[in-house]
N, CA and C atoms as an extended XYZ file, in Angstrom:
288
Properties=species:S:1:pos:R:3:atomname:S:1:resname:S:1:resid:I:1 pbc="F F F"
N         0.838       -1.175        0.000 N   UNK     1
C         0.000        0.000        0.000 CA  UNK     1
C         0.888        1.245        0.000 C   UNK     1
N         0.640        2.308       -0.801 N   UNK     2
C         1.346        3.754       -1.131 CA  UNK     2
C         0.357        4.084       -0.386 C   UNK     2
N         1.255        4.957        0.506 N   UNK     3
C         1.051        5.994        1.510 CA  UNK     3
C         1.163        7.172        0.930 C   UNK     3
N         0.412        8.155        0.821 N   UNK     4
C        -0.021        9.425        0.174 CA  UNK     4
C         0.564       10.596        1.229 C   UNK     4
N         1.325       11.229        1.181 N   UNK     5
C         1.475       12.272        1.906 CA  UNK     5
C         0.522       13.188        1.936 C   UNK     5
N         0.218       14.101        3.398 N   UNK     6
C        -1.238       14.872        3.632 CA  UNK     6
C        -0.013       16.109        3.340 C   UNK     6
N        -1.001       17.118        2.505 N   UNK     7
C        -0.278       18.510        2.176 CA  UNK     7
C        -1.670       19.348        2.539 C   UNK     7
N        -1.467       20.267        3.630 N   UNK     8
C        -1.999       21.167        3.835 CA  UNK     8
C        -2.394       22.380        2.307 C   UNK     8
N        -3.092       22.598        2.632 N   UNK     9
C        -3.335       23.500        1.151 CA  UNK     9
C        -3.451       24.987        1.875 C   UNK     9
N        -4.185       24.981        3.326 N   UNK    10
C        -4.774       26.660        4.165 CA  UNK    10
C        -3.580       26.292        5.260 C   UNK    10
N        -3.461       27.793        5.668 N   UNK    11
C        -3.140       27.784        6.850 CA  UNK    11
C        -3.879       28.077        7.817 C   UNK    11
N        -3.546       27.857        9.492 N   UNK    12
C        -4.229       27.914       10.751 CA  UNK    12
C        -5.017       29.385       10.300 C   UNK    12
N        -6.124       29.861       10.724 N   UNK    13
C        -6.716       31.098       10.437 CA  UNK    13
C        -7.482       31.319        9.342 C   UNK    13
N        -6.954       30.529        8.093 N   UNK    14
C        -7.578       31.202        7.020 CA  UNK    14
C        -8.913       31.149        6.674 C   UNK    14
N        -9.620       32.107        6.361 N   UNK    15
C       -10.939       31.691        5.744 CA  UNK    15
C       -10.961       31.502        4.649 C   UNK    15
N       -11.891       30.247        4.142 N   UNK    16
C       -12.068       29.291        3.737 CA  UNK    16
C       -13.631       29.010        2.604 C   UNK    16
N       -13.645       29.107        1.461 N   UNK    17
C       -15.177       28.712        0.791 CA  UNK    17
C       -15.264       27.743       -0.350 C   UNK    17
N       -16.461       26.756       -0.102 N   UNK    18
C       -16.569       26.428       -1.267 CA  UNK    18
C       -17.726       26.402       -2.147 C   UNK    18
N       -17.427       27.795       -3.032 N   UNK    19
C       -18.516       28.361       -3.889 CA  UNK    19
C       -19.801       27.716       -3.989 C   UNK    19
N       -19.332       26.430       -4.776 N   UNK    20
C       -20.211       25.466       -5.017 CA  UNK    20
C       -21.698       25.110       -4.030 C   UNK    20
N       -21.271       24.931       -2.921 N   UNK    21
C       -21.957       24.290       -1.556 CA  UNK    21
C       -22.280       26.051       -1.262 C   UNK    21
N       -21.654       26.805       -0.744 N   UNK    22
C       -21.450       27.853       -0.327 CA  UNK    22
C       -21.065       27.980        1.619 C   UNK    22
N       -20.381       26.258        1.661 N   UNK    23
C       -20.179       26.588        2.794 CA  UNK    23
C       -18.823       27.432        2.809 C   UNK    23
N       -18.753       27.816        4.474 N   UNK    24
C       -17.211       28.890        4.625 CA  UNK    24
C       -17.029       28.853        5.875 C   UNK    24
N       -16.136       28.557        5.678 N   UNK    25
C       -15.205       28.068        7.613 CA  UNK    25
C       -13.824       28.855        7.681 C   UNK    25
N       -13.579       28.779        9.113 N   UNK    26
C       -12.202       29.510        9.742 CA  UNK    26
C       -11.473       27.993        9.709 C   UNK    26
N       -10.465       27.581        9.050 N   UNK    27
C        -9.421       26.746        9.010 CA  UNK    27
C        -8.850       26.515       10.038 C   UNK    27
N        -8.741       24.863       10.748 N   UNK    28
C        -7.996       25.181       11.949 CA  UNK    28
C        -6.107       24.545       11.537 C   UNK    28
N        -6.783       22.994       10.830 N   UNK    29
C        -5.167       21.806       10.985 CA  UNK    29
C        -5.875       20.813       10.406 C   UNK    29
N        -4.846       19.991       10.090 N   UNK    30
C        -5.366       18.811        9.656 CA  UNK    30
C        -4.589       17.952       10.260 C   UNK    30
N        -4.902       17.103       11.015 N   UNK    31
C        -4.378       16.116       11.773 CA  UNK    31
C        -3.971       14.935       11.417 C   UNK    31
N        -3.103       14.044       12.106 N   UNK    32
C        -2.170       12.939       11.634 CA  UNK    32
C        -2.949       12.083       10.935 C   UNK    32
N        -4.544       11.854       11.283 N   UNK    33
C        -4.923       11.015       10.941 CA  UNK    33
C        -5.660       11.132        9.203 C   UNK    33
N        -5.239       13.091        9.111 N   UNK    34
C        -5.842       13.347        7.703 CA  UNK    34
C        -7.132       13.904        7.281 C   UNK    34
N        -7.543       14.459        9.088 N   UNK    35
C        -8.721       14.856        9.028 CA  UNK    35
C        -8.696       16.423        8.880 C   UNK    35
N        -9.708       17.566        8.273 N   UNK    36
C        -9.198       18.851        8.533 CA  UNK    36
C       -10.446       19.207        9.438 C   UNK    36
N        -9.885       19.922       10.246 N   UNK    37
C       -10.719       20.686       11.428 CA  UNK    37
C       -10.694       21.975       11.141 C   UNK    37
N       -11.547       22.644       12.019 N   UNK    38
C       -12.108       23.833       11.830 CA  UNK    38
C       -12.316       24.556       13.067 C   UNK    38
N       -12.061       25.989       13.116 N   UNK    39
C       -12.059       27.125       14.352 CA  UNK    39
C       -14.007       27.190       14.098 C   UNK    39
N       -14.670       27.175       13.302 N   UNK    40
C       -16.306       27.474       12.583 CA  UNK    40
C       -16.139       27.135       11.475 C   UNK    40
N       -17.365       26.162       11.390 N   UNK    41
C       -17.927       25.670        9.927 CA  UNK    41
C       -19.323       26.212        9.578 C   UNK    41
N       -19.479       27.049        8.475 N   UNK    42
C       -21.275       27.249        8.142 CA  UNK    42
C       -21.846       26.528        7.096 C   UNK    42
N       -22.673       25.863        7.187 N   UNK    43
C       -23.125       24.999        5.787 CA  UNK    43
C       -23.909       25.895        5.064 C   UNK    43
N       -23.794       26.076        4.395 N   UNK    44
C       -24.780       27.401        3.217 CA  UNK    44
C       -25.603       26.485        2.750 C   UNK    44
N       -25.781       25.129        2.693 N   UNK    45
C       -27.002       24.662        2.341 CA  UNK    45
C       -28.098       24.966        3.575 C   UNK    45
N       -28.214       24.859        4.693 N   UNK    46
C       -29.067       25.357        5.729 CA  UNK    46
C       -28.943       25.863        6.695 C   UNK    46
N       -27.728       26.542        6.752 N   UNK    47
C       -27.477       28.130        7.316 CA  UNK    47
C       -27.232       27.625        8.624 C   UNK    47
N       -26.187       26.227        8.841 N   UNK    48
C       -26.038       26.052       10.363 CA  UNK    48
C       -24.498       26.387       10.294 C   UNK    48
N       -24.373       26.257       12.140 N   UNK    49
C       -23.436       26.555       11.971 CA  UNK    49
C       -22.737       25.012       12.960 C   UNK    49
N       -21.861       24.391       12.404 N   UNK    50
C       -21.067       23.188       12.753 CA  UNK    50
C       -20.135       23.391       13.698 C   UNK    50
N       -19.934       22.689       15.372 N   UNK    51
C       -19.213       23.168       16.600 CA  UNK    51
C       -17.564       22.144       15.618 C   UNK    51
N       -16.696       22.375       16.467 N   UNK    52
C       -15.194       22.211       16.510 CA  UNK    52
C       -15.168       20.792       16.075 C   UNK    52
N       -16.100       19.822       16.317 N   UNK    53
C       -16.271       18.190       16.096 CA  UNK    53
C       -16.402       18.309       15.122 C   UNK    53
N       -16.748       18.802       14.144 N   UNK    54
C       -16.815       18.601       12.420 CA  UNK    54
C       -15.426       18.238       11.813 C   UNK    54
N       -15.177       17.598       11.007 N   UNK    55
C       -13.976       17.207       10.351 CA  UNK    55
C       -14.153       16.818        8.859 C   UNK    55
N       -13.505       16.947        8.205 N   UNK    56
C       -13.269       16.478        6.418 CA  UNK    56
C       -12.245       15.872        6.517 C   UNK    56
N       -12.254       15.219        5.588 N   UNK    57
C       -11.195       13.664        5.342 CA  UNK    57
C       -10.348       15.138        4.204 C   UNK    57
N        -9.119       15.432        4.553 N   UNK    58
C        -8.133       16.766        3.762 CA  UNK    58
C        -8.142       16.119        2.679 C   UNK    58
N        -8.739       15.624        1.413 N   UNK    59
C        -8.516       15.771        0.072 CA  UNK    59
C        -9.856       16.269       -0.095 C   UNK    59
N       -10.662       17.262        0.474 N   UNK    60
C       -11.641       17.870        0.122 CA  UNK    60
C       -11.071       19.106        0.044 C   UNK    60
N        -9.910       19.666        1.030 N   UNK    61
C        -9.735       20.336        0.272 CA  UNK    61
C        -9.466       21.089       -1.056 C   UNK    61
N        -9.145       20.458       -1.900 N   UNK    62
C        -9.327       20.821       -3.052 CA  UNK    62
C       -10.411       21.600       -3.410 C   UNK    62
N       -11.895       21.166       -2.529 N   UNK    63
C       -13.173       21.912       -2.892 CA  UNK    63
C       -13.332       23.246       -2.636 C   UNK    63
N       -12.016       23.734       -1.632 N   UNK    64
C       -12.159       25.117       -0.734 CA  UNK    64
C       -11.064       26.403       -1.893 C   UNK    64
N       -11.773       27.467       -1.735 N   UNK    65
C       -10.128       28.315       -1.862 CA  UNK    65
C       -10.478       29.410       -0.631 C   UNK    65
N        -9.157       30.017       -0.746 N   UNK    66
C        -9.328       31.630        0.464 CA  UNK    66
C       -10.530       32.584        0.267 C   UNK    66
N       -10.743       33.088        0.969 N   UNK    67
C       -12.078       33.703        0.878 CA  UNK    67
C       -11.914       35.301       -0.010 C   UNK    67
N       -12.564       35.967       -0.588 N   UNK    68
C       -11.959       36.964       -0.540 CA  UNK    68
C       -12.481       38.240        0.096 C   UNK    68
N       -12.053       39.298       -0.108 N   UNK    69
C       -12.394       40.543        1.223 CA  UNK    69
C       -13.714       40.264        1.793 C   UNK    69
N       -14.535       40.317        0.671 N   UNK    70
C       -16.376       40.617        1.148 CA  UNK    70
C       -16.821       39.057        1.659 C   UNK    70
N       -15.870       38.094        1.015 N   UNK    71
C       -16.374       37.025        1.797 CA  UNK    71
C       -16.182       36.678        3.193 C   UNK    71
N       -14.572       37.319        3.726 N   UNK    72
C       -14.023       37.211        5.063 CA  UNK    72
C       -15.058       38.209        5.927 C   UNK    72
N       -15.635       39.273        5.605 N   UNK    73
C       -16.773       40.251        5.960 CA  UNK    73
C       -18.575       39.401        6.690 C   UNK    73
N       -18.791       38.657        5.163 N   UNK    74
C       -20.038       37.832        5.629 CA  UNK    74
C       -19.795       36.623        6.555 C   UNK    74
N       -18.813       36.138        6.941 N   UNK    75
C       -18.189       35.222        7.405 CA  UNK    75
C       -18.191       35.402        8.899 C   UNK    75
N       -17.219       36.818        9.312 N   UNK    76
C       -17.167       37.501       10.164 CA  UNK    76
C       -18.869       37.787       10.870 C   UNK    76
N       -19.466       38.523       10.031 N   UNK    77
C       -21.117       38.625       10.355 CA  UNK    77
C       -21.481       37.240       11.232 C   UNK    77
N       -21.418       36.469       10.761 N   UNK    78
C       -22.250       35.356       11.019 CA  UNK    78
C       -21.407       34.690       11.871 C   UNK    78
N       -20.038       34.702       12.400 N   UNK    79
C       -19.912       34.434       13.441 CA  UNK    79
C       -20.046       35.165       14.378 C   UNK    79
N       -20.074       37.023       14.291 N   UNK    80
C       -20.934       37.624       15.460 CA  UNK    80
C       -22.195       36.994       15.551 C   UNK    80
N       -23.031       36.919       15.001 N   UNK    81
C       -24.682       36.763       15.336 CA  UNK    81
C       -24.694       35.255       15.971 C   UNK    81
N       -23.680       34.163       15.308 N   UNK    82
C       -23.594       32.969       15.763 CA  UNK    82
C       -22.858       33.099       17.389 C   UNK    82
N       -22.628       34.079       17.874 N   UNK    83
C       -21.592       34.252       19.084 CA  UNK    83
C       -22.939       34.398       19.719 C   UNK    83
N       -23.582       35.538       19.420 N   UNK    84
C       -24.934       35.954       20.206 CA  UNK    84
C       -26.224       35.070       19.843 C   UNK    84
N       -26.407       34.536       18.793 N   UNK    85
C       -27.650       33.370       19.128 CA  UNK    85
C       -27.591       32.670       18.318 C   UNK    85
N       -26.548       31.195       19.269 N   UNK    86
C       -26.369       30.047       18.391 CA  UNK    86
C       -27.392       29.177       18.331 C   UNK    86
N       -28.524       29.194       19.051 N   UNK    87
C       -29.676       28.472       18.439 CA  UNK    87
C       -30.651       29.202       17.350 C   UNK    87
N       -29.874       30.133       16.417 N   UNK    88
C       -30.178       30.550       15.426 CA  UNK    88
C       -29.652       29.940       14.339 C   UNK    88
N       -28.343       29.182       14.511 N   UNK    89
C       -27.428       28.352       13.169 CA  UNK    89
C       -27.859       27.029       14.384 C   UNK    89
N       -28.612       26.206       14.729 N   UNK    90
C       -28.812       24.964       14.839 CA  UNK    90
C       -29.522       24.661       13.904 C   UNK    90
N       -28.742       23.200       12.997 N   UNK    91
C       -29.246       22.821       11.967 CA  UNK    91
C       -30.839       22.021       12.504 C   UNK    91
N       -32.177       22.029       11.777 N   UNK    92
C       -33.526       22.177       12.243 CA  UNK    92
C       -34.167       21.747       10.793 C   UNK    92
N       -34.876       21.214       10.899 N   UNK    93
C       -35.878       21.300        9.780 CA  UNK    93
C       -37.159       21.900        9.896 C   UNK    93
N       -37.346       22.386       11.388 N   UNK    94
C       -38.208       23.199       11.775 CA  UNK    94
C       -37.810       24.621       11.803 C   UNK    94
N       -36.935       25.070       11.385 N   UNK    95
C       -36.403       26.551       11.294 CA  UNK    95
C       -37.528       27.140       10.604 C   UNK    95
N       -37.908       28.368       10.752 N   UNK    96
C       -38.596       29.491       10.639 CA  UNK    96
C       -37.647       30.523        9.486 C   UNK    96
């Protein structure tokens, strides 16, 4: 079995999107085991917001690039409002 070396693509901090989905997270590491973690994850499919336990298997990154100005802005937003009412990003199918 070939062992694949894990190559970070973000660094610690960076914000993070992938257009497509429209999710956008604060980048944390990707760990030995190849997983990438996250400081905040938002799923833009239903506007939650994902605690520190979320992880991606790091060849998804590929799906992400850096955010740019206005995106690090809406990003920012929504982790103020997510600071002040996180049972506003609990993922729900009863959301309002």
């Amino acid at each position: 079995m070939v062992k694949i070396p894990i190559i970070e693509k973000f660094k610690k901090g960076d914000y993070i999107i992938n257009r497509f989905a429209g999710d956008m997270a604060v980048y944390d590491k990707v760990d030995k085991k190849g997983y990438m973690h996250f400081k905040l994850y938002y799923g833009g499919m239903f506007g939650d917001v994902k605690d520190k336990d979320f992880t991606l298997i790091w060849r998804y990154q590929d799906n992400y690039e850096l955010c740019n100005d206005e995106e690090k802005k809406q990003l920012d937003e929504i982790i103020s409002e997510y600071k002040a009412s996180p049972e506003n990003y609990a993922l729900s199918l009863f959301r309002h």
